[in-house]
Residue frames relative to the residue before (quaternion, step in Angstrom):
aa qw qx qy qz dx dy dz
X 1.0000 0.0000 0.0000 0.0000 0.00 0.00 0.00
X 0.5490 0.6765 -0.3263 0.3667 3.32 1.38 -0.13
X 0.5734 0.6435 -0.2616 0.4344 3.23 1.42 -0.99
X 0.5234 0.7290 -0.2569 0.3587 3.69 1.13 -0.97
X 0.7081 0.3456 0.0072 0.6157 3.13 0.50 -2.03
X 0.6230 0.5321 -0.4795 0.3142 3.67 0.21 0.15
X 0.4431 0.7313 -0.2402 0.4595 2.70 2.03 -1.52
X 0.7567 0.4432 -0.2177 0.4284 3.39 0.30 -1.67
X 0.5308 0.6894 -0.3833 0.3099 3.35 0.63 -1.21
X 0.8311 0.3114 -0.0401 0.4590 3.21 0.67 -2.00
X 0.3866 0.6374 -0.4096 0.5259 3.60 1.52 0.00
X 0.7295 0.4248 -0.1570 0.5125 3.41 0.57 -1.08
X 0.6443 0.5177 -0.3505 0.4405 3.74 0.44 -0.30
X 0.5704 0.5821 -0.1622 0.5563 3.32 0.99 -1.71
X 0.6526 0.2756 -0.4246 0.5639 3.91 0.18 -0.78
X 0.8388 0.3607 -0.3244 0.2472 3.68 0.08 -0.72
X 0.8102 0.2263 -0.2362 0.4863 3.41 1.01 -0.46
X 0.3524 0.5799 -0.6492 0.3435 3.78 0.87 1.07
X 0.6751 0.5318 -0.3258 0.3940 3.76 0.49 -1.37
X 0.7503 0.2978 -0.2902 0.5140 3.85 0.64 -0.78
X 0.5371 0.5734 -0.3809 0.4875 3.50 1.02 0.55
X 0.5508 0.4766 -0.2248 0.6473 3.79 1.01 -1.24
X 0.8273 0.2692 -0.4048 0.2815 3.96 -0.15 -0.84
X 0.6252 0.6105 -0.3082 0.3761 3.31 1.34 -0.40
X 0.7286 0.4816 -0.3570 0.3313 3.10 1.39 0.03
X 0.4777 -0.6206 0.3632 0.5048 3.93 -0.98 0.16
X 0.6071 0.6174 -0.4640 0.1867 3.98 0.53 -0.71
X 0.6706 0.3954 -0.4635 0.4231 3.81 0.56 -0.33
X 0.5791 0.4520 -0.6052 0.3066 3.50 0.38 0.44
X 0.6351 0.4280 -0.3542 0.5366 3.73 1.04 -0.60
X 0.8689 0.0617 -0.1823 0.4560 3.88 0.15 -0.47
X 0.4013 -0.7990 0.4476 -0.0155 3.71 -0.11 1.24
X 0.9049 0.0354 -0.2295 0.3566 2.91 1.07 -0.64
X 0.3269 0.5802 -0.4879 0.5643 2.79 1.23 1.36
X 0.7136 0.3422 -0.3399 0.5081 3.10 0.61 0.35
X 0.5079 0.5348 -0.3906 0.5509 3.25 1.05 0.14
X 0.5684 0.6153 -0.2518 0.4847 3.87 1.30 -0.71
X 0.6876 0.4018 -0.2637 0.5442 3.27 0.90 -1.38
X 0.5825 0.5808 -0.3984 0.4057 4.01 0.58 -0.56
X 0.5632 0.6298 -0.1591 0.5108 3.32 0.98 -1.34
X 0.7915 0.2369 -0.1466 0.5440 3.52 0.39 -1.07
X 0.5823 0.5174 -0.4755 0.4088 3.61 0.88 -0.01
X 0.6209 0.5426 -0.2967 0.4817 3.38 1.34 -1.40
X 0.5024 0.5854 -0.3892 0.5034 4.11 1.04 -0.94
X 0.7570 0.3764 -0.3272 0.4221 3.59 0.00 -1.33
X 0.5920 0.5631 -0.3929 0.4220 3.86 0.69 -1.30
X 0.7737 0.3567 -0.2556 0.4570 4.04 0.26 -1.26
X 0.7091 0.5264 -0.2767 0.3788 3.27 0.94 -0.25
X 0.3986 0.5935 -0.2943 0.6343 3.55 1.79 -0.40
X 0.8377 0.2537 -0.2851 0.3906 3.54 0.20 -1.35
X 0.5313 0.5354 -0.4494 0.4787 4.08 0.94 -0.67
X 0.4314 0.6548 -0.4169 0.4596 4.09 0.76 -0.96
X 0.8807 0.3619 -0.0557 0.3005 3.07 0.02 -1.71
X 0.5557 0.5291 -0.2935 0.5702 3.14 1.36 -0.45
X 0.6104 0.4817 -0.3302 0.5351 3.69 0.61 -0.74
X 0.9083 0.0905 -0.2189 0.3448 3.41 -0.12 -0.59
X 0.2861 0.5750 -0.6212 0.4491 3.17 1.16 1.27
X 0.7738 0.4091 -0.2694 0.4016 3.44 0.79 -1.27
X 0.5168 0.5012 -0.5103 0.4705 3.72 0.95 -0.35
X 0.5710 0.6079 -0.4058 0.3739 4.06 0.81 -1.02
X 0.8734 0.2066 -0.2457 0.3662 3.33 0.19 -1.43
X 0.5315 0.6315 -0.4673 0.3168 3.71 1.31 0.15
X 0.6536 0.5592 -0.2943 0.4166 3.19 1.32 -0.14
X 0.6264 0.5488 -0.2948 0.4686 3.23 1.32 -0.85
């Protein structure tokens, strides 16, 4: 059950400290899309942490 909430843990970080990372930097103003990639994959990693987690909460408690 530990695995879960890590999931979330780092789901939740990632949403919070990619975006105040990315604005502080200078490169998405010269390459857009690459930075438009890295957003993409930040958002990818964030829904994907939280579906993860949700599954194997629910595989946990169907077993229990």
């Amino acid at each position: 059950m530990m695995v879960p909430a890590v999931l979330l843990l780092f789901g939740a970080l990632t949403a919070v400290a990619a975006p105040r990372l990315l604005a502080r930097t200078d490169w998405p103003d010269r390459e857009p899309v690459v930075a438009l990639w890295a957003w993409q994959c930040v958002v990818a990693s964030v829904l994907l942490c939280c579906a993860l987690s949700m599954t194997l909460s629910a595989a946990a408690a169907w077993q229990a």
